[in-house]
Each structure stands twice: as structure tokens, then as C-alpha cells.
PyMOL Python script that loads the backbone (N, CA, C, O; Angstrom):
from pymol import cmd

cmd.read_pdbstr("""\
ATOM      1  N   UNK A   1       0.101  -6.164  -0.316  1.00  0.00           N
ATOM      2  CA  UNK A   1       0.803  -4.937  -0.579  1.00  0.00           C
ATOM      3  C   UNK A   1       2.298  -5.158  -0.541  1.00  0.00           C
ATOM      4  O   UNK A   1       3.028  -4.438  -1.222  1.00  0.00           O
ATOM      5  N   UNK A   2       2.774  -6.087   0.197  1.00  0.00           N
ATOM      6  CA  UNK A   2       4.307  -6.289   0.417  1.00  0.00           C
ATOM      7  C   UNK A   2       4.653  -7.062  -0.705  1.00  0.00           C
ATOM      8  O   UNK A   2       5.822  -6.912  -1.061  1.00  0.00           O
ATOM      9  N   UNK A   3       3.924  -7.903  -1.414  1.00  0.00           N
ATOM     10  CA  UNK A   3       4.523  -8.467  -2.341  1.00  0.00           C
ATOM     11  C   UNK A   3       4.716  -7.619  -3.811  1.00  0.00           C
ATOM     12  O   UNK A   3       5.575  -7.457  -4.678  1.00  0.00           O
ATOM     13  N   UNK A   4       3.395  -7.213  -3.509  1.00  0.00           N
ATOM     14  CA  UNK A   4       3.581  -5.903  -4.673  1.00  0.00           C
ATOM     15  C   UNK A   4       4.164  -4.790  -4.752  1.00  0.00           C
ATOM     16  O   UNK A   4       4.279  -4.316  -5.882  1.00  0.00           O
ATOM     17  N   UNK A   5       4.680  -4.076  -3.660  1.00  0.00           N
ATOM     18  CA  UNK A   5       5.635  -3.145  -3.430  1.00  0.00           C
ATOM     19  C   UNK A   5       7.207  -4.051  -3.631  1.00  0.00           C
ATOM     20  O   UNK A   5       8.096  -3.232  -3.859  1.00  0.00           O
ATOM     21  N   UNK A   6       7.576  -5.048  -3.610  1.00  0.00           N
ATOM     22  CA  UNK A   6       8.704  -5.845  -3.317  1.00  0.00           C
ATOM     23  C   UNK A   6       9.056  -5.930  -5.358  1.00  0.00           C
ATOM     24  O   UNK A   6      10.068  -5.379  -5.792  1.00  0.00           O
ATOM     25  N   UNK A   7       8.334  -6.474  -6.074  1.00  0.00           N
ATOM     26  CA  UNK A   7       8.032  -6.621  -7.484  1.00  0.00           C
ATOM     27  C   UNK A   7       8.370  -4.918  -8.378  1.00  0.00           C
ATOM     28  O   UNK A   7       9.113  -4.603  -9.307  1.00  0.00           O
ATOM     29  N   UNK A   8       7.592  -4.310  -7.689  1.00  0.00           N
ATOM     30  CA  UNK A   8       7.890  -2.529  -7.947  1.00  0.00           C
ATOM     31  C   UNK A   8       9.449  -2.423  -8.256  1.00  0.00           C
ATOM     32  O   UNK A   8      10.220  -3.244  -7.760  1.00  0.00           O
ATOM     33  N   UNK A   9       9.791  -1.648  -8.883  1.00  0.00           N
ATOM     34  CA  UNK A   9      11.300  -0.931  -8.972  1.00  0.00           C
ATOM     35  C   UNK A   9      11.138   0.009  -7.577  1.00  0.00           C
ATOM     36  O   UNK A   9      10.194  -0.066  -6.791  1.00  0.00           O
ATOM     37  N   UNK A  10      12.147   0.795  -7.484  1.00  0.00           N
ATOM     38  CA  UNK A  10      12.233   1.479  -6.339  1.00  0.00           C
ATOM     39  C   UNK A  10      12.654   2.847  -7.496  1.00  0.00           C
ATOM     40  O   UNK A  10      13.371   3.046  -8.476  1.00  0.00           O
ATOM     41  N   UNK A  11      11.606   3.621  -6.558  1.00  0.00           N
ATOM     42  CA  UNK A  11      11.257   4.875  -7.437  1.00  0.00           C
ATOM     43  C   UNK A  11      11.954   6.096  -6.735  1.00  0.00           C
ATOM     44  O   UNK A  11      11.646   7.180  -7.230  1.00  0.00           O
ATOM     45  N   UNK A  12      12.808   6.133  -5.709  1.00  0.00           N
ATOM     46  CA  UNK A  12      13.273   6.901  -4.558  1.00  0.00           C
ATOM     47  C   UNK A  12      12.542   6.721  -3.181  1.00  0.00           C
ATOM     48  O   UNK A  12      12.124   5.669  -2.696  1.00  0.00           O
ATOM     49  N   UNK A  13      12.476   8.133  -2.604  1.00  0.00           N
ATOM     50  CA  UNK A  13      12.298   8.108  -1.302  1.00  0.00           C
ATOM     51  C   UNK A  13      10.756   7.901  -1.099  1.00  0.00           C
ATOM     52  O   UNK A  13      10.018   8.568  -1.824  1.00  0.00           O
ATOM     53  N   UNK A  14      10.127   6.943  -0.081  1.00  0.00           N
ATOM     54  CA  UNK A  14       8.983   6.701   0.382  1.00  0.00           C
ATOM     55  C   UNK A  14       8.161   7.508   0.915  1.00  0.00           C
ATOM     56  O   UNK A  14       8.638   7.945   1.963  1.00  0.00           O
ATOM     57  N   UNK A  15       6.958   7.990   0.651  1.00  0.00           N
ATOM     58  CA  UNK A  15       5.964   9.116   1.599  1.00  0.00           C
ATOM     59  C   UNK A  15       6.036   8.211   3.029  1.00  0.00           C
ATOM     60  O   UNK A  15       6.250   7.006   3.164  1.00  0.00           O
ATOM     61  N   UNK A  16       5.783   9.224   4.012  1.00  0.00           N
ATOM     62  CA  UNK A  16       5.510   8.979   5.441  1.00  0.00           C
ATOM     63  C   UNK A  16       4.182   8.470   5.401  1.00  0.00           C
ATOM     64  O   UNK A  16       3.672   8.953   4.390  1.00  0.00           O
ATOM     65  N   UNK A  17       3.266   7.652   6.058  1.00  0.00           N
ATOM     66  CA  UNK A  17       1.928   6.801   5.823  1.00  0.00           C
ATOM     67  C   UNK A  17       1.136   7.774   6.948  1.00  0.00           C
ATOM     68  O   UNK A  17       1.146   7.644   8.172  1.00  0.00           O
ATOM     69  N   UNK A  18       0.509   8.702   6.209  1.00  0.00           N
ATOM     70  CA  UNK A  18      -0.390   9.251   7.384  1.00  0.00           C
ATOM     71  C   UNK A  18      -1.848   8.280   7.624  1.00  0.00           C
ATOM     72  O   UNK A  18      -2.851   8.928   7.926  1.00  0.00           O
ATOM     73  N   UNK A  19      -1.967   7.064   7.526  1.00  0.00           N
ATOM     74  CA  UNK A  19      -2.798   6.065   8.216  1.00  0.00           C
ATOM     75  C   UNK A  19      -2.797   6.784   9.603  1.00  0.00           C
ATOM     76  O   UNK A  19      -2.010   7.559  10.147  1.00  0.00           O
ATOM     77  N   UNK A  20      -4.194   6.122  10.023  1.00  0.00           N
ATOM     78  CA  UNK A  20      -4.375   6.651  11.479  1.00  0.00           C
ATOM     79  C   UNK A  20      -3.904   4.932  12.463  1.00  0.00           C
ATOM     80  O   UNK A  20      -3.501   4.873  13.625  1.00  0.00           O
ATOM     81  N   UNK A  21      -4.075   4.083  11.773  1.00  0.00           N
ATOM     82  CA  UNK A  21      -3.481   2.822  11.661  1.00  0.00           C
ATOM     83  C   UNK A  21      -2.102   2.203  11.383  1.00  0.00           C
ATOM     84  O   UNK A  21      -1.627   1.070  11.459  1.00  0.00           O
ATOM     85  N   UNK A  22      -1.700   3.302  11.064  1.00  0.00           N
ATOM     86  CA  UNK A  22      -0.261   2.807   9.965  1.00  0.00           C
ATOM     87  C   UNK A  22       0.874   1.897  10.975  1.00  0.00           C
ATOM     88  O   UNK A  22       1.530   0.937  10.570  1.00  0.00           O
ATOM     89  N   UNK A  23       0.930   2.704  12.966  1.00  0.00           N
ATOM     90  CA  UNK A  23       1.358   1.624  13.694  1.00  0.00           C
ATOM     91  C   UNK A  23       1.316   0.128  13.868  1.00  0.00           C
ATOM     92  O   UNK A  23       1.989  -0.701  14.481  1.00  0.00           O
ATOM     93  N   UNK A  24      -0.084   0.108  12.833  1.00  0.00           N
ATOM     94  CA  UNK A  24      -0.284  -1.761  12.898  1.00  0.00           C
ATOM     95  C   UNK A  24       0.317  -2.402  12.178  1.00  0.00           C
ATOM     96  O   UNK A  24       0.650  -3.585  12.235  1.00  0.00           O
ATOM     97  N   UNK A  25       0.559  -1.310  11.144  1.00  0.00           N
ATOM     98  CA  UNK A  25       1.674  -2.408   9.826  1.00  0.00           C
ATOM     99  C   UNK A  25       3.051  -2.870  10.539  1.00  0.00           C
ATOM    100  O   UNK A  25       3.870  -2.116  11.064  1.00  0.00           O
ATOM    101  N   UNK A  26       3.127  -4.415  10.432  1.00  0.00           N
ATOM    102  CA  UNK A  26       4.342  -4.987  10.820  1.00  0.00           C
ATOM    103  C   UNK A  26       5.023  -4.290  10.192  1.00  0.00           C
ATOM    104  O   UNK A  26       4.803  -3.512   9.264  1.00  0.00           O
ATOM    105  N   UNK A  27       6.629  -4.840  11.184  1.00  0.00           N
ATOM    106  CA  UNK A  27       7.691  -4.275  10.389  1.00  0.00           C
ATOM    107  C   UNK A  27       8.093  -4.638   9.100  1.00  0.00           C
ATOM    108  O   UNK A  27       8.574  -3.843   8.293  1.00  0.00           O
ATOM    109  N   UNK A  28       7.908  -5.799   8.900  1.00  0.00           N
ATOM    110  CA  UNK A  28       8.240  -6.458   7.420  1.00  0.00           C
ATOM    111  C   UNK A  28       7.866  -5.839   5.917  1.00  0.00           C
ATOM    112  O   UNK A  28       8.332  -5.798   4.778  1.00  0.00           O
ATOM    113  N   UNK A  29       6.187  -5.181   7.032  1.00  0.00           N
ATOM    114  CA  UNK A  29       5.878  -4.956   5.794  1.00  0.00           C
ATOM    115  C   UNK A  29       5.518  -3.276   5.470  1.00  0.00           C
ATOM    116  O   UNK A  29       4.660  -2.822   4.713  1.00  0.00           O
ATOM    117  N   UNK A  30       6.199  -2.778   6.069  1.00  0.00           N
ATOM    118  CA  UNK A  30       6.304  -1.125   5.771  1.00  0.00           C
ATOM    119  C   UNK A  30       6.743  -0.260   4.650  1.00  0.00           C
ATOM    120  O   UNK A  30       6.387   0.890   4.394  1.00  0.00           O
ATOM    121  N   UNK A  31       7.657  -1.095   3.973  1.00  0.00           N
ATOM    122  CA  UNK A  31       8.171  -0.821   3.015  1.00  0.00           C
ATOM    123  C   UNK A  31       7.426  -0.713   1.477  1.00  0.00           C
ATOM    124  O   UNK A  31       7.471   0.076   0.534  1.00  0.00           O
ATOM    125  N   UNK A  32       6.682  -2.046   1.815  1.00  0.00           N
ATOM    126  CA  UNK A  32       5.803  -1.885   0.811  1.00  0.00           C
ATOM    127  C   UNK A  32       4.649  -1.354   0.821  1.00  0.00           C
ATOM    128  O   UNK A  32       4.202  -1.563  -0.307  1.00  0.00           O
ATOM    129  N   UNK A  33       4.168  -0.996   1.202  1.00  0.00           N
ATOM    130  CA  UNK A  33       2.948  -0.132   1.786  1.00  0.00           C
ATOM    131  C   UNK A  33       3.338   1.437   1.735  1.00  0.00           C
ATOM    132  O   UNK A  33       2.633   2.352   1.309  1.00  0.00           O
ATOM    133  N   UNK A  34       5.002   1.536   2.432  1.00  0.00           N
ATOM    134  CA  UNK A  34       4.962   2.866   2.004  1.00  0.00           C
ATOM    135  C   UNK A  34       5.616   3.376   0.643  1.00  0.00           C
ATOM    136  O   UNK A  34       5.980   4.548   0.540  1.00  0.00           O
ATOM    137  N   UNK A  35       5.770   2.351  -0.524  1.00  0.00           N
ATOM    138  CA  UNK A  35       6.046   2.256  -1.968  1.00  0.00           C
ATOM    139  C   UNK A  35       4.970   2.484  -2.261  1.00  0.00           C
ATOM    140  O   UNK A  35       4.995   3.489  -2.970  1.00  0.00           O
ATOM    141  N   UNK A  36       3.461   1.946  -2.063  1.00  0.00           N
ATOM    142  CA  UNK A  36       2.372   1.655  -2.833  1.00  0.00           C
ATOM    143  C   UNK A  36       1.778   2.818  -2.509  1.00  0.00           C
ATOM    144  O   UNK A  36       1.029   3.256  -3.383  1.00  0.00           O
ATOM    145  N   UNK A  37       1.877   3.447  -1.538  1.00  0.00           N
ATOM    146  CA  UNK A  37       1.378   4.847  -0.993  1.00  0.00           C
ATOM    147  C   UNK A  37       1.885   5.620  -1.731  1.00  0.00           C
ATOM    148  O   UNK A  37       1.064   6.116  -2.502  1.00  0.00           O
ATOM    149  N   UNK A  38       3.267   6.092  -1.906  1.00  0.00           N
ATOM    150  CA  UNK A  38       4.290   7.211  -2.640  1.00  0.00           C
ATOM    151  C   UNK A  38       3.323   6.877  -4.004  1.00  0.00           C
ATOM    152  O   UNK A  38       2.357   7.623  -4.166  1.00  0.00           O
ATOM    153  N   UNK A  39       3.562   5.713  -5.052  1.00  0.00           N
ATOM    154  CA  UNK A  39       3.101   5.645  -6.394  1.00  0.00           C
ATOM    155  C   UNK A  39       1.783   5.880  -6.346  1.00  0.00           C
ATOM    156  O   UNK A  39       1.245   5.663  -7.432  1.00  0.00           O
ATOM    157  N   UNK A  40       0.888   6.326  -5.301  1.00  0.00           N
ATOM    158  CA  UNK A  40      -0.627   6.395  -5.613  1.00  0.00           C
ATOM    159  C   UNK A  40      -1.390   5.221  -6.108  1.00  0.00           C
ATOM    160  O   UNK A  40      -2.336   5.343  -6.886  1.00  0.00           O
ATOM    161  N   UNK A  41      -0.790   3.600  -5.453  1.00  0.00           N
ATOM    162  CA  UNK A  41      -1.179   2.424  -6.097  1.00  0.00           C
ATOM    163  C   UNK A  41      -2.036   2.235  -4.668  1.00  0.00           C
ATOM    164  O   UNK A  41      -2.667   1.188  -4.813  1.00  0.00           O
ATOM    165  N   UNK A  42      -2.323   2.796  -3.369  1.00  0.00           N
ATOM    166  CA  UNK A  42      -2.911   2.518  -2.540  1.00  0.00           C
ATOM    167  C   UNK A  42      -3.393   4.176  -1.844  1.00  0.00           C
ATOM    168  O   UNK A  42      -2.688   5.148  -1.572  1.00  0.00           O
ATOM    169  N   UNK A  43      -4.267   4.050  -1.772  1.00  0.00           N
ATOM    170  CA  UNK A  43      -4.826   5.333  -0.939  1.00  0.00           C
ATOM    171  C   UNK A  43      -5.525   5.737   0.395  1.00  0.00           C
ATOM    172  O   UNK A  43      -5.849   6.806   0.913  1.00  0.00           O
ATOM    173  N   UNK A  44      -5.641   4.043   0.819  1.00  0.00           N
ATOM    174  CA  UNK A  44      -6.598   3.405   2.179  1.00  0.00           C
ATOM    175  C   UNK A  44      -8.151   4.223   1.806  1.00  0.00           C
ATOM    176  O   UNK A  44      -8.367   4.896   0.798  1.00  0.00           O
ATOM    177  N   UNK A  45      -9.214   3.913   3.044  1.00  0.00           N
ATOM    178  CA  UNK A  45     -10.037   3.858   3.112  1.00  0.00           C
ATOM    179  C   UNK A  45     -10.688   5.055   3.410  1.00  0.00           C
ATOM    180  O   UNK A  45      -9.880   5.932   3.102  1.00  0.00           O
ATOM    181  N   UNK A  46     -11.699   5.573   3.838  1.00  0.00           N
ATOM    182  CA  UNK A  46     -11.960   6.820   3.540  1.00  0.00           C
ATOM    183  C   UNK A  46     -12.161   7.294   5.056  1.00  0.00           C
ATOM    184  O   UNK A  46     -12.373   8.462   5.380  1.00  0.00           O
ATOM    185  N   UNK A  47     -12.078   6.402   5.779  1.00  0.00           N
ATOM    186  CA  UNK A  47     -11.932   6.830   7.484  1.00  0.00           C
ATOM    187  C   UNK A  47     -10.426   6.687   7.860  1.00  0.00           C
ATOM    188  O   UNK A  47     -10.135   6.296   8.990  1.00  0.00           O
ATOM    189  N   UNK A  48      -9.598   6.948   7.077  1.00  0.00           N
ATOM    190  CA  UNK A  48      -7.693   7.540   6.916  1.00  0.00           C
ATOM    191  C   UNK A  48      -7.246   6.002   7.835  1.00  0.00           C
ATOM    192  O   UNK A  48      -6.537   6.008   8.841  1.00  0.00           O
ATOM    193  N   UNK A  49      -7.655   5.165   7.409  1.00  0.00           N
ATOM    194  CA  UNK A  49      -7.262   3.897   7.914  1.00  0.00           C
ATOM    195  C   UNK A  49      -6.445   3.266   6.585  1.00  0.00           C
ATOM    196  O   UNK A  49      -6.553   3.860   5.512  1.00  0.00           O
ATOM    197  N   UNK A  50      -5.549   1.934   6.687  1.00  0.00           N
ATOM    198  CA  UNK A  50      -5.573   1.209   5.448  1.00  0.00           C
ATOM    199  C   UNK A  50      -5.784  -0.320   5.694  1.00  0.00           C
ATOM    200  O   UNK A  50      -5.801  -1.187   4.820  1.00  0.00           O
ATOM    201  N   UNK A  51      -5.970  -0.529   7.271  1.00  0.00           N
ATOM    202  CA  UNK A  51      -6.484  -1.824   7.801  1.00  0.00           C
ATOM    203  C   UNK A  51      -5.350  -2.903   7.667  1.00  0.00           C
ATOM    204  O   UNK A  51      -5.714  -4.032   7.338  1.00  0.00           O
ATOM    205  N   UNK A  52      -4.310  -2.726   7.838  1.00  0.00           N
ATOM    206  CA  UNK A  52      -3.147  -3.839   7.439  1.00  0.00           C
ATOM    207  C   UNK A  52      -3.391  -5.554   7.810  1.00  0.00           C
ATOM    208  O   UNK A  52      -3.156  -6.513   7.074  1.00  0.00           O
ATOM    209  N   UNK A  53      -3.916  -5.550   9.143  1.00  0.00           N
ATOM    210  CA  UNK A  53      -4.011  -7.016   9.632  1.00  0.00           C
ATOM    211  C   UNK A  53      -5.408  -7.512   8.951  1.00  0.00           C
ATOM    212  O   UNK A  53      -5.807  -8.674   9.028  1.00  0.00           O
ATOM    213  N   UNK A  54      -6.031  -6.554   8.334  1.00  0.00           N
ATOM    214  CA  UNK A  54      -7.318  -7.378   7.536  1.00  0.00           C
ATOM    215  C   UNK A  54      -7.319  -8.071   5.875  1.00  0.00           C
ATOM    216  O   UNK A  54      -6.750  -7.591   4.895  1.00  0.00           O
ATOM    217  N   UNK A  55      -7.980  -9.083   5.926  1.00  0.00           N
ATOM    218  CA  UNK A  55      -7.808  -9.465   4.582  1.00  0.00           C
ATOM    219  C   UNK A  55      -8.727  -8.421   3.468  1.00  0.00           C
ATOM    220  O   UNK A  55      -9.750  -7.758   3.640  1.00  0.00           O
ATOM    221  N   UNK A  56      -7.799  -8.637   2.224  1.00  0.00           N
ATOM    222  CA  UNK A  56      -8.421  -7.226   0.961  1.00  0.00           C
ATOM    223  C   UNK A  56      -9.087  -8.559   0.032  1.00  0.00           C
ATOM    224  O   UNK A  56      -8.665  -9.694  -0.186  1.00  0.00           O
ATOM    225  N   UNK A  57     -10.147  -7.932  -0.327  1.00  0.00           N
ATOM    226  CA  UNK A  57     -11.332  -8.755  -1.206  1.00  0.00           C
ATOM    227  C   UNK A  57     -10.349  -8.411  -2.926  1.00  0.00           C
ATOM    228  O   UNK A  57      -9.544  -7.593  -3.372  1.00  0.00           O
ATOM    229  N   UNK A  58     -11.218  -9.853  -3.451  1.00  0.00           N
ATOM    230  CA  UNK A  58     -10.430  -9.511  -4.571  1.00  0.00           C
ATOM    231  C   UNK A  58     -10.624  -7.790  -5.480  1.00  0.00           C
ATOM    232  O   UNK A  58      -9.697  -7.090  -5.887  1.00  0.00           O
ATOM    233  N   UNK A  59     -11.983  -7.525  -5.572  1.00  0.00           N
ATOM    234  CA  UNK A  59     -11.588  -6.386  -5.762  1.00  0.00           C
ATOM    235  C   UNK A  59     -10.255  -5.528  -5.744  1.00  0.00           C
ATOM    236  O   UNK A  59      -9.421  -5.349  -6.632  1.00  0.00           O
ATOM    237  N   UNK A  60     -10.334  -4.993  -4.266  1.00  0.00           N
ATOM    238  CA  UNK A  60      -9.008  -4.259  -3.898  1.00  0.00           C
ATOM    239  C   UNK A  60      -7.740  -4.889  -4.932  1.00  0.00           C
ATOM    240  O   UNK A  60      -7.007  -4.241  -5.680  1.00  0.00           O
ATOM    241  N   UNK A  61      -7.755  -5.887  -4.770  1.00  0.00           N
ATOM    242  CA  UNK A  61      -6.403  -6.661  -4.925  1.00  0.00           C
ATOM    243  C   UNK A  61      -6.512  -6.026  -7.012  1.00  0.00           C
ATOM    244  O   UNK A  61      -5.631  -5.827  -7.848  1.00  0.00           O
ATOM    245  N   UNK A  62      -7.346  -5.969  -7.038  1.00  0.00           N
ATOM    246  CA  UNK A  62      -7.859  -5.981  -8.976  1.00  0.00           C
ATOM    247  C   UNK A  62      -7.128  -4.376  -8.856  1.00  0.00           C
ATOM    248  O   UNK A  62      -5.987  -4.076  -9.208  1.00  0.00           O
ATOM    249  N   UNK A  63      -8.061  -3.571  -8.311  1.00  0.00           N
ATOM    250  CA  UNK A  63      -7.772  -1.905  -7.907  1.00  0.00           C
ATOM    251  C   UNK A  63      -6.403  -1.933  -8.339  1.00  0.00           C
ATOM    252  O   UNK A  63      -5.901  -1.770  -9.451  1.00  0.00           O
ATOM    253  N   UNK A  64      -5.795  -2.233  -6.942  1.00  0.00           N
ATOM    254  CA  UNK A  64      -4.078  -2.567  -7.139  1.00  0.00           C
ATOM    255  C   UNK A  64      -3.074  -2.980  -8.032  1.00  0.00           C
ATOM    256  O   UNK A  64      -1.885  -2.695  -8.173  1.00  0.00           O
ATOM    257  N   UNK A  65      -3.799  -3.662  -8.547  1.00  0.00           N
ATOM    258  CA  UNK A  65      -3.302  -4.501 -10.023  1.00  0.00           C
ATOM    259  C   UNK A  65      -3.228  -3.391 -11.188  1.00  0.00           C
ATOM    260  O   UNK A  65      -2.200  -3.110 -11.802  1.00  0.00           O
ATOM    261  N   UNK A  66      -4.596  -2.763 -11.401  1.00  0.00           N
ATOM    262  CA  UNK A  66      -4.973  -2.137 -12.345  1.00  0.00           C
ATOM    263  C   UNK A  66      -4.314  -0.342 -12.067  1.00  0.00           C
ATOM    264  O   UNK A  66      -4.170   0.392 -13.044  1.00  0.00           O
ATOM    265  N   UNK A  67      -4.066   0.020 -11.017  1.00  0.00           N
ATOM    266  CA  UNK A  67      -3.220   1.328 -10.753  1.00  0.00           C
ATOM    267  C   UNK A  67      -1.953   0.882 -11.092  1.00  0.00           C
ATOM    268  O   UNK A  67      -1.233   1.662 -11.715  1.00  0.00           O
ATOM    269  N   UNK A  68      -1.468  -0.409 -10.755  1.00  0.00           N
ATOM    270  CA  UNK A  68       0.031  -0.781 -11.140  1.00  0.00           C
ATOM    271  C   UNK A  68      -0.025  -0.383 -11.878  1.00  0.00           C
ATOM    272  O   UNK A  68       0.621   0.665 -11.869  1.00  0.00           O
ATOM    273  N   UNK A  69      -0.799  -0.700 -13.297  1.00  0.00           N
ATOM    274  CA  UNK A  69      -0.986  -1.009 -14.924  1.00  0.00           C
ATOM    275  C   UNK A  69      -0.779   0.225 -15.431  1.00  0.00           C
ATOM    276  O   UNK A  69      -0.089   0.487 -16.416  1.00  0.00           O
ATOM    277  N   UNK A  70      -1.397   1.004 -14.732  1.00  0.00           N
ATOM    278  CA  UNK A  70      -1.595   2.484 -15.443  1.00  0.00           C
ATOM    279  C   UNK A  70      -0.671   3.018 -15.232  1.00  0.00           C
ATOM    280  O   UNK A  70      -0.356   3.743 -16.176  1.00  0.00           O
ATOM    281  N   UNK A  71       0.348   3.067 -13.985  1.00  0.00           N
ATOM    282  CA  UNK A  71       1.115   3.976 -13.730  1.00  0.00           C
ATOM    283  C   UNK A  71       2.541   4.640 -14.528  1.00  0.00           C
ATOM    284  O   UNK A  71       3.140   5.592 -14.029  1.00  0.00           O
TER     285      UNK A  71
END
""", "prot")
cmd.dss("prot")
cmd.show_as("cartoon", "prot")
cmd.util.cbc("prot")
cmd.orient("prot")
């Protein structure tokens, strides 16, 4: 998510990450996460988590790719 939020233009101001998790996202990588959130390129999981310290299957990573695409 950080690399892909980093690649993004900057579209203005960032949504707040209502993750119930969102404290786990390092600092490094907040920024992009809360880019990918604002553009609707990430939406987390359906228990209001987005799991930051876990690895994303390629899927997800495709998801991500393919919301970029459209947006």
C-alpha cells in the first residue's frame, strides 16, 4: 500500500482510517494507506480491520492494481 500510495499523485486531504487496527500501521506507512483509503483503492476487510503487519495475497495486490486502473 505504501508503495502504491507513494506512485499516486496527491489528490488533497487524506480520510481519517476508521480501521479498528489502523494503530498498527507504522508510521512510515500511514500516508499511504490513508491515500488508498480517501481514493476508494482500499476498503479493508469486512471485520473494519485492514491487517497492516500481514502479508496481501496476490489477489488483493491485483484488486489494488485494478481500482488504481479504473479510477
Amino acid at each position: 500500500m505504501t508503495i502504491l500510495g507513494r506512485i499516486l499523485p496527491d489528490g488533497g486531504n487524506n480520510a481519517a482510517l476508521p480501521f479498528a487496527d489502523a494503530g498498527d500501521i507504522p508510521d512510515w506507512a500511514v500516508d499511504g494507506v490513508e491515500k488508498l483509503y480517501s481514493l476508494g483503492i482500499v476498503n479493508g476487510y469486512s471485520d473494519n480491520t485492514v491487517l497492516p503487519l500481514d502479508n496481501i495475497s496476490r489477489a488483493e495486490a491485483a484488486v489494488m492494481l485494478y481500482n488504481i486502473d479504473n479510477k
